[in-house]
VMD Tcl script that builds the backbone (N, CA, C; Angstrom):
set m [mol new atoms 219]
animate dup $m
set s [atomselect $m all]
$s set {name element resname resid chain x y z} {
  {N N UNK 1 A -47.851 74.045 25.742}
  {CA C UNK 1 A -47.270 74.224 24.442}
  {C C UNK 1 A -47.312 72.912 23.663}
  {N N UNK 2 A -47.396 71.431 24.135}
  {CA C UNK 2 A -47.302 70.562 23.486}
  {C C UNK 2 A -48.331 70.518 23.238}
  {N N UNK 3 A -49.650 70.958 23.643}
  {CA C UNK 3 A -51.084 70.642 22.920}
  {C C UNK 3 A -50.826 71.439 22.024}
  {N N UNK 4 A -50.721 72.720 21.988}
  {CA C UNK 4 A -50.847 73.351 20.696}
  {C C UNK 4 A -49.286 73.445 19.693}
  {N N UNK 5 A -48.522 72.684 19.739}
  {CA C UNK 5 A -47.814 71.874 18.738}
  {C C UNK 5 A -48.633 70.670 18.307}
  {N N UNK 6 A -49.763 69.932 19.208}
  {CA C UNK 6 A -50.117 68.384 18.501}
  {C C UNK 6 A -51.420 69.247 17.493}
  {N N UNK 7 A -51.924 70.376 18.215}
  {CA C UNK 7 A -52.996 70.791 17.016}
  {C C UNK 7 A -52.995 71.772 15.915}
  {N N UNK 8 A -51.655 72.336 15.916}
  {CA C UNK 8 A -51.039 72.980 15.035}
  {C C UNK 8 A -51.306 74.268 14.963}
  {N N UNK 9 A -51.422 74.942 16.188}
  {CA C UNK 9 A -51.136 75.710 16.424}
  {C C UNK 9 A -49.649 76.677 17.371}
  {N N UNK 10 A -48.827 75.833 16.828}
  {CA C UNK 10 A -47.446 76.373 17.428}
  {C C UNK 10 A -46.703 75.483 16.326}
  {N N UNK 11 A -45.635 75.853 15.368}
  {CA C UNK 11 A -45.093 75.506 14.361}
  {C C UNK 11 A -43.578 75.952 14.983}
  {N N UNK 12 A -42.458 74.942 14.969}
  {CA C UNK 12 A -40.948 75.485 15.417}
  {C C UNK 12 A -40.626 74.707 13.905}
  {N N UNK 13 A -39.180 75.414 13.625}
  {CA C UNK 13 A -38.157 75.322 12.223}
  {C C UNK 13 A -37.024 75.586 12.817}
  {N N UNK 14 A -36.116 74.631 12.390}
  {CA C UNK 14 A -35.129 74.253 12.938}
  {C C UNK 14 A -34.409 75.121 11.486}
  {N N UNK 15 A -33.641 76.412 11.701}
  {CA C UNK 15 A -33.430 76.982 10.362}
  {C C UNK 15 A -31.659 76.768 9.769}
  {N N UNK 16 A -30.575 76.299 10.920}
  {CA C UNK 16 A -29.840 75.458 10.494}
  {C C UNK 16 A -28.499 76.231 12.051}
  {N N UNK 17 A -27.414 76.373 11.374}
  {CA C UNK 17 A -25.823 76.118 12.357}
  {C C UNK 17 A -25.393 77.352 11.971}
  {N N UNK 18 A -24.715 77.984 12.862}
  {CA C UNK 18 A -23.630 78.723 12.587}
  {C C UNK 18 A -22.312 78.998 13.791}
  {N N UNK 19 A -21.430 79.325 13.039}
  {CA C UNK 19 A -20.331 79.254 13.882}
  {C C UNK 19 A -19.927 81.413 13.453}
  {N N UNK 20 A -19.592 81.421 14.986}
  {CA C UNK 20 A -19.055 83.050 14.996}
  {C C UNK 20 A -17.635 83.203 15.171}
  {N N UNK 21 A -17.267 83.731 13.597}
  {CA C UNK 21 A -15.869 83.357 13.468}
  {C C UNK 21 A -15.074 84.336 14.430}
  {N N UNK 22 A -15.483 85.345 15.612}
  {CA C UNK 22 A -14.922 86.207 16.295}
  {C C UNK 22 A -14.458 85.590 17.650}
  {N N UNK 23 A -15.946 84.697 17.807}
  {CA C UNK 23 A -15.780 83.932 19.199}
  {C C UNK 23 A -16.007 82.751 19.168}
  {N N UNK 24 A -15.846 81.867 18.045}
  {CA C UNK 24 A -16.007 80.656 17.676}
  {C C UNK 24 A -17.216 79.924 18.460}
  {N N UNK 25 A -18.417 80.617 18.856}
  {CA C UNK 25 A -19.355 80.078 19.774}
  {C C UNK 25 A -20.148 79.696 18.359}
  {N N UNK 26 A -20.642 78.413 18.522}
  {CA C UNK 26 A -21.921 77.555 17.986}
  {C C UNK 26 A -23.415 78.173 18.536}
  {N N UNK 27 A -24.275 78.445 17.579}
  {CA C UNK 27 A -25.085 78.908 17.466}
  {C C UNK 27 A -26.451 77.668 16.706}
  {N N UNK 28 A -27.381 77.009 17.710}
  {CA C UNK 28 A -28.351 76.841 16.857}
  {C C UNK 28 A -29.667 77.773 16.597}
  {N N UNK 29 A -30.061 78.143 15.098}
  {CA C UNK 29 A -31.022 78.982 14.986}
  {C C UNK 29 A -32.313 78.358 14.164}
  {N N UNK 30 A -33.229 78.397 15.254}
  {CA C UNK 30 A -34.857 78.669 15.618}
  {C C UNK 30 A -35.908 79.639 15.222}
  {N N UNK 31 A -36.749 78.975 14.720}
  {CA C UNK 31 A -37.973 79.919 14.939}
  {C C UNK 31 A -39.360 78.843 15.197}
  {N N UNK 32 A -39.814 79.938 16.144}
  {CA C UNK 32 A -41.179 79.390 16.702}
  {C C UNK 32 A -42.150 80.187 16.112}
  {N N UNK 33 A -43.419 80.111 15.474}
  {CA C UNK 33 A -44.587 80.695 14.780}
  {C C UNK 33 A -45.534 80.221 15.780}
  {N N UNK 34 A -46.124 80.702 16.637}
  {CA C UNK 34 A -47.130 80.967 17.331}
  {C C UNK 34 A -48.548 81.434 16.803}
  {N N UNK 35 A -49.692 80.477 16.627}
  {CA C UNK 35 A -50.888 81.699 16.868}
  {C C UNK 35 A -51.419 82.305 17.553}
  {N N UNK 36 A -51.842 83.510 16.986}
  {CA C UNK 36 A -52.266 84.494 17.640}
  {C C UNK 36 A -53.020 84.014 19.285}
  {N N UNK 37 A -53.721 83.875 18.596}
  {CA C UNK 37 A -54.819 82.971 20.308}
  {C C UNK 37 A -54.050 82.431 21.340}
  {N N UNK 38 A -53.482 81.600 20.943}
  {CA C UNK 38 A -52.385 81.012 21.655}
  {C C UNK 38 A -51.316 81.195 22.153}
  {N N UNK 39 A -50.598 82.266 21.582}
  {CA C UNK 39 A -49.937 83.624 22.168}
  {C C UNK 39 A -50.437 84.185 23.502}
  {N N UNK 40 A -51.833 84.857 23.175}
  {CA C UNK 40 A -52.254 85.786 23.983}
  {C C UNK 40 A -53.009 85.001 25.123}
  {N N UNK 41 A -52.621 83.609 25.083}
  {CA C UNK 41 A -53.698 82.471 26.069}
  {C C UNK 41 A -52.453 82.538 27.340}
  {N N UNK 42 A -51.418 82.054 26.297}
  {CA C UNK 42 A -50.144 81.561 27.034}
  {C C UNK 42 A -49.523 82.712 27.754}
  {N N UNK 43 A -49.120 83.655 27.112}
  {CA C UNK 43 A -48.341 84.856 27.712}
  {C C UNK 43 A -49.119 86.474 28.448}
  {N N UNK 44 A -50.530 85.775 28.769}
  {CA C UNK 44 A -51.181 86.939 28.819}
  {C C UNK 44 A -50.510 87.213 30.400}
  {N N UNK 45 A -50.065 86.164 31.299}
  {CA C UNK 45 A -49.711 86.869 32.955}
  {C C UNK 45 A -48.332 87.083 32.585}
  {N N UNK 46 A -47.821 87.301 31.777}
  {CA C UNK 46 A -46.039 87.647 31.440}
  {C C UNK 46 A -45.304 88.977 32.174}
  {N N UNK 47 A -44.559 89.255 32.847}
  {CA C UNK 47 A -44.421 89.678 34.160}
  {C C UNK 47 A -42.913 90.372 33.130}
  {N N UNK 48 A -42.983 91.502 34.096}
  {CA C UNK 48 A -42.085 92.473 33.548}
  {C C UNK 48 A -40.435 92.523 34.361}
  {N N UNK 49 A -41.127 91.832 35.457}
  {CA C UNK 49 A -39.669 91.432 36.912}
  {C C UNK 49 A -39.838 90.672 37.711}
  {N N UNK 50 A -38.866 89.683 37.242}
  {CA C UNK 50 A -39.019 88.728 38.820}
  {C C UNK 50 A -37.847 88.742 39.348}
  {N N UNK 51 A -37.619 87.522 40.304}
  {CA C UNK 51 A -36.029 87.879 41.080}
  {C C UNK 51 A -34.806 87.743 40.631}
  {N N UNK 52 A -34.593 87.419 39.157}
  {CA C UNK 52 A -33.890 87.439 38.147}
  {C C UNK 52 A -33.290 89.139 37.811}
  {N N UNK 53 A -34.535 89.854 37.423}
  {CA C UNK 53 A -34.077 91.323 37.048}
  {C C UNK 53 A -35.308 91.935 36.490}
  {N N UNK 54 A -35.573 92.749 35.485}
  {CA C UNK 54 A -36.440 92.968 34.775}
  {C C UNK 54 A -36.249 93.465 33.739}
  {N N UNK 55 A -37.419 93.427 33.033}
  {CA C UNK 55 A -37.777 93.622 31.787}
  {C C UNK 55 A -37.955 94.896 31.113}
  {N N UNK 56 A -38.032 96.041 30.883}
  {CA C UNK 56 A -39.129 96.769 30.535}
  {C C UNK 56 A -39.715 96.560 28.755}
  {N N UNK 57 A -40.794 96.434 28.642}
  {CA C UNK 57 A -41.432 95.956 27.362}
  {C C UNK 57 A -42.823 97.027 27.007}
  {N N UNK 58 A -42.861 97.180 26.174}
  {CA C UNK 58 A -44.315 97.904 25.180}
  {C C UNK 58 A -44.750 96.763 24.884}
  {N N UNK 59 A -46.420 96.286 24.601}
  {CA C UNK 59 A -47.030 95.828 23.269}
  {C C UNK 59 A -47.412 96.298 22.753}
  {N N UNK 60 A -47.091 95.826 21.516}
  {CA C UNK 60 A -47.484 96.652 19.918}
  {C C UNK 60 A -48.821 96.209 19.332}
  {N N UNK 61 A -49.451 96.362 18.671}
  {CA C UNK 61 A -50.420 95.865 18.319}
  {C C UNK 61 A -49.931 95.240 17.071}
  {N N UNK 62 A -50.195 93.752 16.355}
  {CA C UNK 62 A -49.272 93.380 15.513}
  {C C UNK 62 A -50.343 93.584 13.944}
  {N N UNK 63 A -50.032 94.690 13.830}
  {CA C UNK 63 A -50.788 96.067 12.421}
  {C C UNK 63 A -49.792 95.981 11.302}
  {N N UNK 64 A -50.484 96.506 10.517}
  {CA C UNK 64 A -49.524 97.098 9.267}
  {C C UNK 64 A -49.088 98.514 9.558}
  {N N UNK 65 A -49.963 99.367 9.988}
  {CA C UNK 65 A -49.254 100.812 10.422}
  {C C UNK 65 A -48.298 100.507 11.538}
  {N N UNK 66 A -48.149 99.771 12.826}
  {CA C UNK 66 A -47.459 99.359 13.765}
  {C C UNK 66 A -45.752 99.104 12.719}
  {N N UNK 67 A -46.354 98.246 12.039}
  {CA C UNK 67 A -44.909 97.514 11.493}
  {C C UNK 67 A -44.259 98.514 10.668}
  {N N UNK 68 A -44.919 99.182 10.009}
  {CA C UNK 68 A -44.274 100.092 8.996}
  {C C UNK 68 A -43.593 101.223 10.026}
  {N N UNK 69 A -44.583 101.479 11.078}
  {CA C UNK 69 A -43.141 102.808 11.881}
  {C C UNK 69 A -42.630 102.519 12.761}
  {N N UNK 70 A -42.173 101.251 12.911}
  {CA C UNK 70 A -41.211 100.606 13.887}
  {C C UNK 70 A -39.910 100.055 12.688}
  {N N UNK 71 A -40.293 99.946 11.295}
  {CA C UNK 71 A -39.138 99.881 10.167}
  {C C UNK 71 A -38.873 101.118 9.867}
  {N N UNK 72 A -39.469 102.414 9.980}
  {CA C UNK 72 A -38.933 103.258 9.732}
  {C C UNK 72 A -38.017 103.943 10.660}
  {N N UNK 73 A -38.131 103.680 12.177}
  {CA C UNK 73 A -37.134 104.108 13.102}
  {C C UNK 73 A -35.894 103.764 12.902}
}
mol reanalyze $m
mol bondsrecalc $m
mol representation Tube
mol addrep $m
């Protein structure tokens, strides 16, 4: 991941603080922008269970028809 942060292909934004006035827990919020390639380089052996627990996951294909009927659900 640090090569493809030095070649700009992995972009993080530090998007700022929040506090949850229910449970007063501090929250820092993130986003990571990934490219595509680099996505599918990095996470292609991504494992659905290990001795932790598991996962269950779909991939979507990342479409415009995909996105539009996953906002309409």
């Amino acid at each position: 991941m640090d090569a493809a942060l030095r070649a700009g292909h992995l972009r993080v934004f530090g998007l700022g603080i929040t506090l949850d006035v229910l449970t007063f827990t501090g929250d820092i919020l993130t986003v990571a922008i990934i490219a595509p390639d680099t996505y599918d380089e990095r996470f292609a052996n991504a494992v659905e269970a290990n001795s932790e627990g598991s996962m269950p996951a779909r991939a979507f294909p990342f479409e415009e028809n995909t996105l539009t009927c996953l906002s309409e659900s």
